[in-house]
mmCIF file of the N, C-alpha and C atoms, coordinates in Angstrom:
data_MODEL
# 
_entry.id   MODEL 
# 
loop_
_atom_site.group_PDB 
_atom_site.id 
_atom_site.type_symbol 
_atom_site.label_atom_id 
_atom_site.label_alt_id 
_atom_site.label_comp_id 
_atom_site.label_asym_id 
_atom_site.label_entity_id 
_atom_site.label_seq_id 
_atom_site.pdbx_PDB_ins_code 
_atom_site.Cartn_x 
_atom_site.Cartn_y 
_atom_site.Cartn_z 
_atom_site.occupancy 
_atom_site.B_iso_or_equiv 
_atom_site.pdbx_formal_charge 
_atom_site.auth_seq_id 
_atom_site.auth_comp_id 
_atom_site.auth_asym_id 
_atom_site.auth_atom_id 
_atom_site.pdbx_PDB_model_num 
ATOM 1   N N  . UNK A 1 1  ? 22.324  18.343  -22.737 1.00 0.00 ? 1  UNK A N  1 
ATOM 2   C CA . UNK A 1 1  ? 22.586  17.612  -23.950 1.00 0.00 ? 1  UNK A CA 1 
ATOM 3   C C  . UNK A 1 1  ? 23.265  18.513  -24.986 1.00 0.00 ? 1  UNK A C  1 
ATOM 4   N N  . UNK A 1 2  ? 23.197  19.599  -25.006 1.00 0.00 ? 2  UNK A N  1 
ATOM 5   C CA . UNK A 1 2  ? 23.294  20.550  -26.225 1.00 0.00 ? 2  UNK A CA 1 
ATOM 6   C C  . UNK A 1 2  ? 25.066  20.923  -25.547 1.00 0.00 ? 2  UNK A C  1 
ATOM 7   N N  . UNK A 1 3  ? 25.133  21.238  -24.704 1.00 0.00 ? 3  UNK A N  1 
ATOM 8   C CA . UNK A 1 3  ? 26.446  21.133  -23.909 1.00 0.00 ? 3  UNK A CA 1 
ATOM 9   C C  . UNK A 1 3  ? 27.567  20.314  -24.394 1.00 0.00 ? 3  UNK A C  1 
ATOM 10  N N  . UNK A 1 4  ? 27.002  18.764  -24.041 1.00 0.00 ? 4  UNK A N  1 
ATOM 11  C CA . UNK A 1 4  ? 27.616  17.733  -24.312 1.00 0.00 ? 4  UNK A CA 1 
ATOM 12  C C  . UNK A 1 4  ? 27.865  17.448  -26.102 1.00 0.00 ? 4  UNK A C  1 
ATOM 13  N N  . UNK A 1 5  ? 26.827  17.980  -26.670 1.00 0.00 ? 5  UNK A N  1 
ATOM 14  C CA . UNK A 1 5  ? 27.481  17.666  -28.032 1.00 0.00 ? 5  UNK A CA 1 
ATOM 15  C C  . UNK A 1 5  ? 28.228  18.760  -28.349 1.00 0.00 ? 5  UNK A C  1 
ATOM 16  N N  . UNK A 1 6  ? 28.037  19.612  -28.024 1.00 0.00 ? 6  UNK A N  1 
ATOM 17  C CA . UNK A 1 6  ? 29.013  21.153  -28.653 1.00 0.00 ? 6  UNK A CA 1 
ATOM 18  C C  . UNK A 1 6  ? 30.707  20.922  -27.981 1.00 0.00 ? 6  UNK A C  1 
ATOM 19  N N  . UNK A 1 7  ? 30.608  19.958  -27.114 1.00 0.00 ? 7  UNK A N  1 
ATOM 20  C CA . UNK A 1 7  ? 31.841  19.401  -26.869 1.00 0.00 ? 7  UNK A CA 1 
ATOM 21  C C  . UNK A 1 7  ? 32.033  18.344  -27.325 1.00 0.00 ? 7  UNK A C  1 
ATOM 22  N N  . UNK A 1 8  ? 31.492  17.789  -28.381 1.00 0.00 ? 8  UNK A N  1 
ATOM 23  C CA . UNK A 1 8  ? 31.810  16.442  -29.441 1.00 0.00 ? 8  UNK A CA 1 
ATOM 24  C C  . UNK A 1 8  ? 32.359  15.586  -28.126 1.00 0.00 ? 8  UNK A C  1 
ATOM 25  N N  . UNK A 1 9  ? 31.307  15.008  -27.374 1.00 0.00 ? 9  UNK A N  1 
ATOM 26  C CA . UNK A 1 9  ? 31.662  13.945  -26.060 1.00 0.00 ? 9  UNK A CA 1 
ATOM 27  C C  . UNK A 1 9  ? 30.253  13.113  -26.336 1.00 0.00 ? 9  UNK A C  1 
ATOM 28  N N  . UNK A 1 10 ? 30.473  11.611  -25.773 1.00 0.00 ? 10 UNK A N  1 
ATOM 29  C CA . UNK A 1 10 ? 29.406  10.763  -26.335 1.00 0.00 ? 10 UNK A CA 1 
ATOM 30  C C  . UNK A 1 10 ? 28.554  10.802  -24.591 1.00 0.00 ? 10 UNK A C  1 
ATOM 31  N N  . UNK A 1 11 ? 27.197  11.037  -24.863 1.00 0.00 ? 11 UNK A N  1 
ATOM 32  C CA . UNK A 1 11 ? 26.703  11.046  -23.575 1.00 0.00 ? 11 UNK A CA 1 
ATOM 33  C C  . UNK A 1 11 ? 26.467  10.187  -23.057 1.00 0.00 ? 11 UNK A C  1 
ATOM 34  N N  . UNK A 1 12 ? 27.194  8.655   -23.313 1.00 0.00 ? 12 UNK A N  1 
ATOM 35  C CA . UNK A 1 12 ? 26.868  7.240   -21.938 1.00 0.00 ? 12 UNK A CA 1 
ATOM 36  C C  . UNK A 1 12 ? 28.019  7.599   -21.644 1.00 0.00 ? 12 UNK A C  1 
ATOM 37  N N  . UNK A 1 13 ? 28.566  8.471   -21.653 1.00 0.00 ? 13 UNK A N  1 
ATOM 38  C CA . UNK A 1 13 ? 29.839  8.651   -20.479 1.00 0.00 ? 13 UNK A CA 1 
ATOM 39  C C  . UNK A 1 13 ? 29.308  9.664   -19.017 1.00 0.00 ? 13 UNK A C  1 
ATOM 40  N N  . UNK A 1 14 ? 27.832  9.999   -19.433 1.00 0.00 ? 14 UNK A N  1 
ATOM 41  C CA . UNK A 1 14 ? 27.524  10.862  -18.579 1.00 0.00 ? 14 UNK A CA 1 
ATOM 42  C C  . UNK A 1 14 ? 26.759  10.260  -17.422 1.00 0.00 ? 14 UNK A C  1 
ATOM 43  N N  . UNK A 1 15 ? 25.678  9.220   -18.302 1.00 0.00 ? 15 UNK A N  1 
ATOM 44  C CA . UNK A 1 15 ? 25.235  8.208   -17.434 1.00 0.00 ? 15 UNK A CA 1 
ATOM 45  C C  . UNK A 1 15 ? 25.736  7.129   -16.695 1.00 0.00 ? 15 UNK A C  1 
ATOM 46  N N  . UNK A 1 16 ? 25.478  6.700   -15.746 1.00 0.00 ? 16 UNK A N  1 
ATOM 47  C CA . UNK A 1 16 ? 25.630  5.820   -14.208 1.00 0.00 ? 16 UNK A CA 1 
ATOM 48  C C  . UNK A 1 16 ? 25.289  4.626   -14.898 1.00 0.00 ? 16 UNK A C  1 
ATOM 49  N N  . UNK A 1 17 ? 25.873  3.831   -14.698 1.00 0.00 ? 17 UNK A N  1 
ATOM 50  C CA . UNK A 1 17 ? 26.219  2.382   -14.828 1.00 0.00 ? 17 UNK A CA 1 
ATOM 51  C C  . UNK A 1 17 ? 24.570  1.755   -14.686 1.00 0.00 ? 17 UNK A C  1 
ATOM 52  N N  . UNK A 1 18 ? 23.952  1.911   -13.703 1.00 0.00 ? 18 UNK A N  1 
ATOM 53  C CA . UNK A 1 18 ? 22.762  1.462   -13.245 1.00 0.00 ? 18 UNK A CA 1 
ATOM 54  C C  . UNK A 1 18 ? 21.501  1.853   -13.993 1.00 0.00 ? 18 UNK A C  1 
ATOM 55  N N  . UNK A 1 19 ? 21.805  3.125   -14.939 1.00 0.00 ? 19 UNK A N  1 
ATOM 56  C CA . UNK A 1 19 ? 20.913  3.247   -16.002 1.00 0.00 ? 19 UNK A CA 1 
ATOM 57  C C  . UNK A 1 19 ? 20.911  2.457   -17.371 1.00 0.00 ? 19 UNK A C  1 
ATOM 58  N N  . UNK A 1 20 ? 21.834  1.783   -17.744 1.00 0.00 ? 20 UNK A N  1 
ATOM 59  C CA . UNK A 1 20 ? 21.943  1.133   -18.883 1.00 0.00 ? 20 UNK A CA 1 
ATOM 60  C C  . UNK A 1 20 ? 21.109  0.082   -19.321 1.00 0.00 ? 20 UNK A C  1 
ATOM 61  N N  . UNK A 1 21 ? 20.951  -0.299  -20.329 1.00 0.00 ? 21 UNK A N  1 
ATOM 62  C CA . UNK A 1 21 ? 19.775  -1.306  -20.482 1.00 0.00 ? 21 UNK A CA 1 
ATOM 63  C C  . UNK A 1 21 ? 20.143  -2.645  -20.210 1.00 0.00 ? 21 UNK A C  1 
ATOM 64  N N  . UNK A 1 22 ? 21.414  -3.072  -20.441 1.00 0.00 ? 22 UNK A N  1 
ATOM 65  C CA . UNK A 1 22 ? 22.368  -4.499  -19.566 1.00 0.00 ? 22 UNK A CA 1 
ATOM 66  C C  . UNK A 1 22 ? 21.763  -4.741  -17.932 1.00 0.00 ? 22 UNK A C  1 
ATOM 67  N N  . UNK A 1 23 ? 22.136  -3.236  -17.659 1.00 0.00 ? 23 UNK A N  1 
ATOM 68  C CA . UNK A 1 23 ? 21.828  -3.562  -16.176 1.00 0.00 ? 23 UNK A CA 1 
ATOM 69  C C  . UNK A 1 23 ? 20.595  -3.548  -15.428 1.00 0.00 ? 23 UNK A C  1 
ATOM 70  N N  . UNK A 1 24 ? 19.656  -2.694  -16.087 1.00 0.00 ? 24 UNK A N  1 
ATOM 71  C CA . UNK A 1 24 ? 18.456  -3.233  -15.872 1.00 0.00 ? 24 UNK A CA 1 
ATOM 72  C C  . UNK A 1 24 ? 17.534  -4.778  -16.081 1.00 0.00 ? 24 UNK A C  1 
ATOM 73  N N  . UNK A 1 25 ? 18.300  -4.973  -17.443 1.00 0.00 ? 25 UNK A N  1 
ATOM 74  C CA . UNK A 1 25 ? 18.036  -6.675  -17.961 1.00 0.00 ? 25 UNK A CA 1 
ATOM 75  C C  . UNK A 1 25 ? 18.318  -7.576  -17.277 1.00 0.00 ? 25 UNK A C  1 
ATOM 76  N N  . UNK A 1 26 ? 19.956  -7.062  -16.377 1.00 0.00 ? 26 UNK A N  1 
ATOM 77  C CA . UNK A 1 26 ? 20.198  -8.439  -15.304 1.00 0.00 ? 26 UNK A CA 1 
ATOM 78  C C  . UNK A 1 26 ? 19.315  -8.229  -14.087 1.00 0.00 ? 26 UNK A C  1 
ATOM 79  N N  . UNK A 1 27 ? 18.624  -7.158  -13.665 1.00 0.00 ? 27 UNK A N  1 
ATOM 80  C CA . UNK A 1 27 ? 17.729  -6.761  -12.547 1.00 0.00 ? 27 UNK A CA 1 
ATOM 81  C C  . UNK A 1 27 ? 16.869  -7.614  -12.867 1.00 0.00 ? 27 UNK A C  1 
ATOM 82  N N  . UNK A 1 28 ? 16.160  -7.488  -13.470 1.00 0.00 ? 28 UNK A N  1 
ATOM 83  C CA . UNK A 1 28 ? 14.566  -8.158  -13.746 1.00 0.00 ? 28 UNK A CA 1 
ATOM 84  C C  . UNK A 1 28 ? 14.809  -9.127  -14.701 1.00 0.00 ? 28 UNK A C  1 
ATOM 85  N N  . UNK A 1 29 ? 15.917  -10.099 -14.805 1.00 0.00 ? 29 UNK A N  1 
ATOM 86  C CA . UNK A 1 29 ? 15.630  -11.171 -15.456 1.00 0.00 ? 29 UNK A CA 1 
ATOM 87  C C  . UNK A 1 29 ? 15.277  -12.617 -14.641 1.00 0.00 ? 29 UNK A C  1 
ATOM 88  N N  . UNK A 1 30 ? 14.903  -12.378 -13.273 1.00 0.00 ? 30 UNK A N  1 
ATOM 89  C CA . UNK A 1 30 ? 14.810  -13.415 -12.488 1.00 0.00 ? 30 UNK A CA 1 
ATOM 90  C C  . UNK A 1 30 ? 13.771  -12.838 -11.435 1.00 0.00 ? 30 UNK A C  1 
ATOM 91  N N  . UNK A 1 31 ? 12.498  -12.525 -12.432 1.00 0.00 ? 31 UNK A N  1 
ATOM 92  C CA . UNK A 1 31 ? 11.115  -11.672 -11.715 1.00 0.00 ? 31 UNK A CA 1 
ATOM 93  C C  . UNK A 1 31 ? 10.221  -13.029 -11.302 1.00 0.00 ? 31 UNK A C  1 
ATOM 94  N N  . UNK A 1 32 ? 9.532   -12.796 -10.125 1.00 0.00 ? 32 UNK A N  1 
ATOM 95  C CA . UNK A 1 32 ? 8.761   -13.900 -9.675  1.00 0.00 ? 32 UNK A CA 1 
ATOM 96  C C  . UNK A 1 32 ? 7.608   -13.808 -10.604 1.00 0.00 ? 32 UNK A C  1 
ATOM 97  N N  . UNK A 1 33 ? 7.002   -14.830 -11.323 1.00 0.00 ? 33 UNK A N  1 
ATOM 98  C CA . UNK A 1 33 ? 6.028   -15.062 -12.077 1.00 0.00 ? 33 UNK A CA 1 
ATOM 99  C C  . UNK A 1 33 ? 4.613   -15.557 -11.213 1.00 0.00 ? 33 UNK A C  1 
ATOM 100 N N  . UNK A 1 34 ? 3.722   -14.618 -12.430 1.00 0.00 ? 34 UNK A N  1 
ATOM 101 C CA . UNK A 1 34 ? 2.339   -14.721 -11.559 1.00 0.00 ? 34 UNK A CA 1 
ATOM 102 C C  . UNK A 1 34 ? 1.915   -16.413 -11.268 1.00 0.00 ? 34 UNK A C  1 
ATOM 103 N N  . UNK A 1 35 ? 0.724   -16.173 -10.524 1.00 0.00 ? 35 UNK A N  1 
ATOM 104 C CA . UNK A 1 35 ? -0.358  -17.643 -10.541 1.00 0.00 ? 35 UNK A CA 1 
ATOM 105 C C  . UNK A 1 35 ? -1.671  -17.101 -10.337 1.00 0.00 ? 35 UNK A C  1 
ATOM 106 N N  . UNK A 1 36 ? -1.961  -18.413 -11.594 1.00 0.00 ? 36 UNK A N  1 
ATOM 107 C CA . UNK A 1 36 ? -3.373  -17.826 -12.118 1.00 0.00 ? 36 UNK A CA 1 
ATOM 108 C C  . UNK A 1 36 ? -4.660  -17.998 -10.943 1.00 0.00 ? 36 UNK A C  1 
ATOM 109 N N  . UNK A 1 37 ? -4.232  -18.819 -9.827  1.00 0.00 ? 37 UNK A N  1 
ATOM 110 C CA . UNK A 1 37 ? -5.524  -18.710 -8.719  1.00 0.00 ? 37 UNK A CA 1 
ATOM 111 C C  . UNK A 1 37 ? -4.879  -19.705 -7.491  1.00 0.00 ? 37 UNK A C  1 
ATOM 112 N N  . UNK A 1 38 ? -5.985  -20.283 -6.704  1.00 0.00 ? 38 UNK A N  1 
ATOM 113 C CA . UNK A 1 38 ? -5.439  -20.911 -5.543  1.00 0.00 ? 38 UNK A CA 1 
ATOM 114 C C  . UNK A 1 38 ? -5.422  -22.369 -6.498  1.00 0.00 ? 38 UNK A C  1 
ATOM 115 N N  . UNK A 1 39 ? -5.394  -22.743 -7.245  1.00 0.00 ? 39 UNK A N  1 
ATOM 116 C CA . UNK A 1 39 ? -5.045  -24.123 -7.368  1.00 0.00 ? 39 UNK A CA 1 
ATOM 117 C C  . UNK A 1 39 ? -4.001  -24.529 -7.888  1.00 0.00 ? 39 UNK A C  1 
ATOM 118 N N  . UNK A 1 40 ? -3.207  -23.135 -8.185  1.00 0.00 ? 40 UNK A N  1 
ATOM 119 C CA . UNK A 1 40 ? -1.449  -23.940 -8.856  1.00 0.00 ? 40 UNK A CA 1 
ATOM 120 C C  . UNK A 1 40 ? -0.721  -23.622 -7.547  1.00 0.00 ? 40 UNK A C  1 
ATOM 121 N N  . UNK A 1 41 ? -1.289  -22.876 -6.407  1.00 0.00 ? 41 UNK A N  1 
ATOM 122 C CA . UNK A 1 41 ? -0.276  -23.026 -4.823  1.00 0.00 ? 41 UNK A CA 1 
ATOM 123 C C  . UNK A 1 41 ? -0.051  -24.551 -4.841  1.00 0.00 ? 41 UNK A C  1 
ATOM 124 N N  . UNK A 1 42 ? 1.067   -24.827 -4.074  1.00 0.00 ? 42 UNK A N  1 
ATOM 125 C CA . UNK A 1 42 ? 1.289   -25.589 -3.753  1.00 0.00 ? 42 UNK A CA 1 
ATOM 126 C C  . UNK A 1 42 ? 1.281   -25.946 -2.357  1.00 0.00 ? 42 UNK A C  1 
ATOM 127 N N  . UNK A 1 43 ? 0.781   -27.133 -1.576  1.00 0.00 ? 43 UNK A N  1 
ATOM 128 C CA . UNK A 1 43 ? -0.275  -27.036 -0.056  1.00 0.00 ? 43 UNK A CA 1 
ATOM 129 C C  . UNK A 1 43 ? 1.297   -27.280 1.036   1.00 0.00 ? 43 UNK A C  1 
ATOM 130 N N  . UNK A 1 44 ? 1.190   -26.519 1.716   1.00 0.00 ? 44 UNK A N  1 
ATOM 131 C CA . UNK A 1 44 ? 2.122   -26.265 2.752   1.00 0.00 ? 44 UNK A CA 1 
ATOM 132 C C  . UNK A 1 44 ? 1.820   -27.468 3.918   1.00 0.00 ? 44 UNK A C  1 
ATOM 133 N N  . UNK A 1 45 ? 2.169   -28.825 4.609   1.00 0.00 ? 45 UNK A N  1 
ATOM 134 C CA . UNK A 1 45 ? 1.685   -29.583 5.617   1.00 0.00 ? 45 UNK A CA 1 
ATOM 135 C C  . UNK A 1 45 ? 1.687   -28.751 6.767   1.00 0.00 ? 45 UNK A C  1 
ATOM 136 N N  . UNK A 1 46 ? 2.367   -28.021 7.371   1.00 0.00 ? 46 UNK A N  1 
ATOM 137 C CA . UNK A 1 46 ? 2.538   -27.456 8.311   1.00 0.00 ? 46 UNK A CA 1 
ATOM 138 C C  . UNK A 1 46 ? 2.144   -26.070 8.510   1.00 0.00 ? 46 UNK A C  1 
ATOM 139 N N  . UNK A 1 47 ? 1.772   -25.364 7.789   1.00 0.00 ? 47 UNK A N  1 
ATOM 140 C CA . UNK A 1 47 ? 1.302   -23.736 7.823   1.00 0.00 ? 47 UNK A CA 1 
ATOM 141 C C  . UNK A 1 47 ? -0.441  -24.060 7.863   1.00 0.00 ? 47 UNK A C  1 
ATOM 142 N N  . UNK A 1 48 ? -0.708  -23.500 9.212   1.00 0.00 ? 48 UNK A N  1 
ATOM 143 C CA . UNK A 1 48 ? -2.093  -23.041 9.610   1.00 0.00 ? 48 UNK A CA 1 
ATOM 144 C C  . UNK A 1 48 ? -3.059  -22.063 8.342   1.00 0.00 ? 48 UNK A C  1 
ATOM 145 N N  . UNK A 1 49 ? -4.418  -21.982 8.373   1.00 0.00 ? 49 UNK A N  1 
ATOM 146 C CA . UNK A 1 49 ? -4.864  -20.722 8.096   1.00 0.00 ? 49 UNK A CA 1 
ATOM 147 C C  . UNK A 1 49 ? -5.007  -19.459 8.636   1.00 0.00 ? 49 UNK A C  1 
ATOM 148 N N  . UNK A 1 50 ? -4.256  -18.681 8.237   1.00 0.00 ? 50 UNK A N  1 
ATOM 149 C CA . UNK A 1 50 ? -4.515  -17.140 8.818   1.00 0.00 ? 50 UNK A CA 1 
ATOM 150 C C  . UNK A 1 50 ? -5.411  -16.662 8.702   1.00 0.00 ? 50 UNK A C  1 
ATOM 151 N N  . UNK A 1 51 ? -6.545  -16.418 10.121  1.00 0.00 ? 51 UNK A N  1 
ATOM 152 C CA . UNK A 1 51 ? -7.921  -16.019 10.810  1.00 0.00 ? 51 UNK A CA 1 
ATOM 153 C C  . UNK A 1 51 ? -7.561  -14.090 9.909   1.00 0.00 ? 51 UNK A C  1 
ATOM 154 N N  . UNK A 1 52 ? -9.000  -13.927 9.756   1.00 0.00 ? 52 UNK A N  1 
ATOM 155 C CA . UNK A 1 52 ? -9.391  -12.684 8.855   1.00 0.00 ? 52 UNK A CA 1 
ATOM 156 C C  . UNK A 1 52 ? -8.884  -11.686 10.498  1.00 0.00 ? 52 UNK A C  1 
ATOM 157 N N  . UNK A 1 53 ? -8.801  -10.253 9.998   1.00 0.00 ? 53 UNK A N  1 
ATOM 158 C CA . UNK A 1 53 ? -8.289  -9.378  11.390  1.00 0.00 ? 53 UNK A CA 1 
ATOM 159 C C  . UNK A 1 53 ? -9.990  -9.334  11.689  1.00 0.00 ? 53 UNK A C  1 
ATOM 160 N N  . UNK A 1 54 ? -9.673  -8.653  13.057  1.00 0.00 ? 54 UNK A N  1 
ATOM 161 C CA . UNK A 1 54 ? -10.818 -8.592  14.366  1.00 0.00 ? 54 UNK A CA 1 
ATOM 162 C C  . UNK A 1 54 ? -11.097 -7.316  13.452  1.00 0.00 ? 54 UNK A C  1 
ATOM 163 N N  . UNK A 1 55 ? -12.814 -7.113  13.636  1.00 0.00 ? 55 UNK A N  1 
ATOM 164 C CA . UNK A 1 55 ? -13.588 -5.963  13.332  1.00 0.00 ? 55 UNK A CA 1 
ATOM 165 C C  . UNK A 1 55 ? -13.513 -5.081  14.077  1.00 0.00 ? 55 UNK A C  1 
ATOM 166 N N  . UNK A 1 56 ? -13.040 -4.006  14.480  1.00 0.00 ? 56 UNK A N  1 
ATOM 167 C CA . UNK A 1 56 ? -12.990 -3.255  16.097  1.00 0.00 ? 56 UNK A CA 1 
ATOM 168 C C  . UNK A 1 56 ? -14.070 -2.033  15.287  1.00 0.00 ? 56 UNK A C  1 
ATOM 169 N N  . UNK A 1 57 ? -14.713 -1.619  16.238  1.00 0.00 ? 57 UNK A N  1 
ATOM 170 C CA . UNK A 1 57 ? -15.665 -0.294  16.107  1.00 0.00 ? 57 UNK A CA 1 
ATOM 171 C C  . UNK A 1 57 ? -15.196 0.879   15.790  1.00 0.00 ? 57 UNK A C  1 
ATOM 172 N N  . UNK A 1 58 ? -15.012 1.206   14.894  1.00 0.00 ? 58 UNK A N  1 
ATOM 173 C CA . UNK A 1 58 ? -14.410 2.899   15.156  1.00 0.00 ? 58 UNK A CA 1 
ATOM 174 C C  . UNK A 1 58 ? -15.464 4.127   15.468  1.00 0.00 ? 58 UNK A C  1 
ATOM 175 N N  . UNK A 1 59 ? -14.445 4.528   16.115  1.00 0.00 ? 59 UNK A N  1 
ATOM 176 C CA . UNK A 1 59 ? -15.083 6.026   17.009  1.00 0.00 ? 59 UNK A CA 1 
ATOM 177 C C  . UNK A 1 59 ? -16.148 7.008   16.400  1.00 0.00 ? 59 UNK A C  1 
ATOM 178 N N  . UNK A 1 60 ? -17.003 6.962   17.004  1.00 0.00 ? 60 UNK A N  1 
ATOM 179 C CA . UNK A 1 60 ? -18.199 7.799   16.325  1.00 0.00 ? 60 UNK A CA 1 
ATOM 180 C C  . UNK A 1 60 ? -18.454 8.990   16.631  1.00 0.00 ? 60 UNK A C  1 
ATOM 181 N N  . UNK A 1 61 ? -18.929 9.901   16.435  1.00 0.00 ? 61 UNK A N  1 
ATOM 182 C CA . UNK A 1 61 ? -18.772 11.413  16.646  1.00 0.00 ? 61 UNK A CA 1 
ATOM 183 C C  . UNK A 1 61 ? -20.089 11.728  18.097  1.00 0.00 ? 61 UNK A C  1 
ATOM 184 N N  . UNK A 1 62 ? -19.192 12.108  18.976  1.00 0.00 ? 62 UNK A N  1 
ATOM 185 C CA . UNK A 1 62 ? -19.698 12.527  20.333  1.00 0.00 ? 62 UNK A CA 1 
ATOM 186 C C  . UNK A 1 62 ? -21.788 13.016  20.198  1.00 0.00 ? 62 UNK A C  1 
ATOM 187 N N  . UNK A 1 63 ? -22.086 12.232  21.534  1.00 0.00 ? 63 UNK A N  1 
ATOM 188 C CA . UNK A 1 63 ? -23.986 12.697  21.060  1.00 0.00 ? 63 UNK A CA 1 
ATOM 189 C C  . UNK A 1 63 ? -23.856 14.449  21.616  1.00 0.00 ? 63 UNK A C  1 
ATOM 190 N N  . UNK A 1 64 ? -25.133 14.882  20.913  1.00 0.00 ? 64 UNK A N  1 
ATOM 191 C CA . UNK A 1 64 ? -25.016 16.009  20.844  1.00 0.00 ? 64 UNK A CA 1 
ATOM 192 C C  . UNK A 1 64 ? -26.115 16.333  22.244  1.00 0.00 ? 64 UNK A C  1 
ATOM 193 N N  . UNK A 1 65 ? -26.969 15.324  22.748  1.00 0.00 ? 65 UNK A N  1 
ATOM 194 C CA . UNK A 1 65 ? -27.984 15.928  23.688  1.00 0.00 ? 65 UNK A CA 1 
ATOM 195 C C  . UNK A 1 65 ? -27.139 15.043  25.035  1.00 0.00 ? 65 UNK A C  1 
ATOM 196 N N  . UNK A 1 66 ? -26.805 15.703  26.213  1.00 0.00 ? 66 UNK A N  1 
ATOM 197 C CA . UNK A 1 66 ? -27.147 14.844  27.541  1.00 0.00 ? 66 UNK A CA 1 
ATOM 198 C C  . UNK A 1 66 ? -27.650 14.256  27.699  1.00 0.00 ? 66 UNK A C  1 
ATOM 199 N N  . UNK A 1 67 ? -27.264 12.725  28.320  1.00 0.00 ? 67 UNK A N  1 
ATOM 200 C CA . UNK A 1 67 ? -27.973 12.083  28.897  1.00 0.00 ? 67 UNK A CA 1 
ATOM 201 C C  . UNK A 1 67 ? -28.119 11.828  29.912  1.00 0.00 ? 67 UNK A C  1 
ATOM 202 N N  . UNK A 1 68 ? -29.775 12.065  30.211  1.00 0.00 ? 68 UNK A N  1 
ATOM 203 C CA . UNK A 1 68 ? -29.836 12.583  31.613  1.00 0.00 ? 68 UNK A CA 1 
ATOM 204 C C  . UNK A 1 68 ? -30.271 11.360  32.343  1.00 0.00 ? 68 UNK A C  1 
ATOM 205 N N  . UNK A 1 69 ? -30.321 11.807  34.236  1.00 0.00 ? 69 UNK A N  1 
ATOM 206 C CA . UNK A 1 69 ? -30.594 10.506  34.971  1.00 0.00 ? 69 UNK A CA 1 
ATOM 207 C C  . UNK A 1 69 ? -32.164 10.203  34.975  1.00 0.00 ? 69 UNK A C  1 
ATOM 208 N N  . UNK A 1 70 ? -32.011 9.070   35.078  1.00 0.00 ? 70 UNK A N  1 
ATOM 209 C CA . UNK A 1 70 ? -33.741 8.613   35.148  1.00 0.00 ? 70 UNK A CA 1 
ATOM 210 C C  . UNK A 1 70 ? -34.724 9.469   35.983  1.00 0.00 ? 70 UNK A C  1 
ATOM 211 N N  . UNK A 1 71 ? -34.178 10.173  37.253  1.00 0.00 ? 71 UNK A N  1 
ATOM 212 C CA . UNK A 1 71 ? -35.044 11.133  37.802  1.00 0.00 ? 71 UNK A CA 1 
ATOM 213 C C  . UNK A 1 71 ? -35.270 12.315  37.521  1.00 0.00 ? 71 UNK A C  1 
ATOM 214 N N  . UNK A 1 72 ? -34.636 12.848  36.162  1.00 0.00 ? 72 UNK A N  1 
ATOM 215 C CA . UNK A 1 72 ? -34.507 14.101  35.801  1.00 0.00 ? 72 UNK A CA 1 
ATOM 216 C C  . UNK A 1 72 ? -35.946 14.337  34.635  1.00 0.00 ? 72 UNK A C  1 
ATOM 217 N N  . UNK A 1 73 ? -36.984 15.621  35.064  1.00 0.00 ? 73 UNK A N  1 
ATOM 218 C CA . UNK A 1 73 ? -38.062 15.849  33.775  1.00 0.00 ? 73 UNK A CA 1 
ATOM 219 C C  . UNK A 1 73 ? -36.906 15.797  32.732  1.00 0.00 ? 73 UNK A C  1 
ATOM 220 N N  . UNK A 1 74 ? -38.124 15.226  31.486  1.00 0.00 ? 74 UNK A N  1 
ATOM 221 C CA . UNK A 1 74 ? -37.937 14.926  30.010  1.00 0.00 ? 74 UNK A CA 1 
ATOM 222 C C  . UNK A 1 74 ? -37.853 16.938  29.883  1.00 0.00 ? 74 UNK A C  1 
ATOM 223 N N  . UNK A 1 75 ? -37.219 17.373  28.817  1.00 0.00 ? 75 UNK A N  1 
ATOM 224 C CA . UNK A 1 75 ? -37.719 18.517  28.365  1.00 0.00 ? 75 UNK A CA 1 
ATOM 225 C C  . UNK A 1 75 ? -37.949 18.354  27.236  1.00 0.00 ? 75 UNK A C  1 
ATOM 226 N N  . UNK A 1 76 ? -39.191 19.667  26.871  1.00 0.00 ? 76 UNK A N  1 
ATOM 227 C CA . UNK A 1 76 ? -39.834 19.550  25.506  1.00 0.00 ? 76 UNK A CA 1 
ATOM 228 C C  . UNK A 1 76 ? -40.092 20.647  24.417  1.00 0.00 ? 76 UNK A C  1 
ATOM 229 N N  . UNK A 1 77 ? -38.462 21.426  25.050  1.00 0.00 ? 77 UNK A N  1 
ATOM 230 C CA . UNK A 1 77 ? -38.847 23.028  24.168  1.00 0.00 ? 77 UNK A CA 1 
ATOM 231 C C  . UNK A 1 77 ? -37.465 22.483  23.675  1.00 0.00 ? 77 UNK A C  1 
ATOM 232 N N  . UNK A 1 78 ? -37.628 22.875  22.458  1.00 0.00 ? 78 UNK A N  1 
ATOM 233 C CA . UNK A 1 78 ? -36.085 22.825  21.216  1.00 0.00 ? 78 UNK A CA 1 
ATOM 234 C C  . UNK A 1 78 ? -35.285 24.038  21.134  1.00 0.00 ? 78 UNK A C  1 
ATOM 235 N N  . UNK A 1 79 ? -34.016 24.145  21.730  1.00 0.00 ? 79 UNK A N  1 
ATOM 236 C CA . UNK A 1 79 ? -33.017 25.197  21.502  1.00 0.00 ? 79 UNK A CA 1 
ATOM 237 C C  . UNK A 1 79 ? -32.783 25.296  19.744  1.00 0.00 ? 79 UNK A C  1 
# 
């Protein structure tokens, strides 16, 4: 900035077209407006309800003791 004025030059010559406040105004002057809940939707005849996603299990952290076969002694001393 200090550049640009010590060369008596106006700095929207420096800025890009796409920064200006015109052109942002024509961007967002045709923004989709909220709705206040499900009763200002309007009911679709033909669109189903979309089922909630499947619960799948996630992975749990590996057991820490063997599991042993039914014919194997219980042991009863703690490492």
């Amino acid at each position: 900035m200090v550049v640009i004025h010590l060369k008596d030059e106006n700095p929207k010559t420096y800025v890009d077209n796409c920064y200006t406040k015109e052109t942002q105004l024509a961007i967002y002057s045709n923004f989709i407006r909220p709705i206040r809940g499900l009763k200002q939707w309007e009911p679709l005849p033909d669109m189903l309800p979309i089922p909630p996603p499947l619960i799948r299990r996630l992975p749990s952290r590996p057991t820490k003791i063997r599991r042993k076969e039914p014919d194997e002694p219980q042991t009863t001393v703690k490492l």
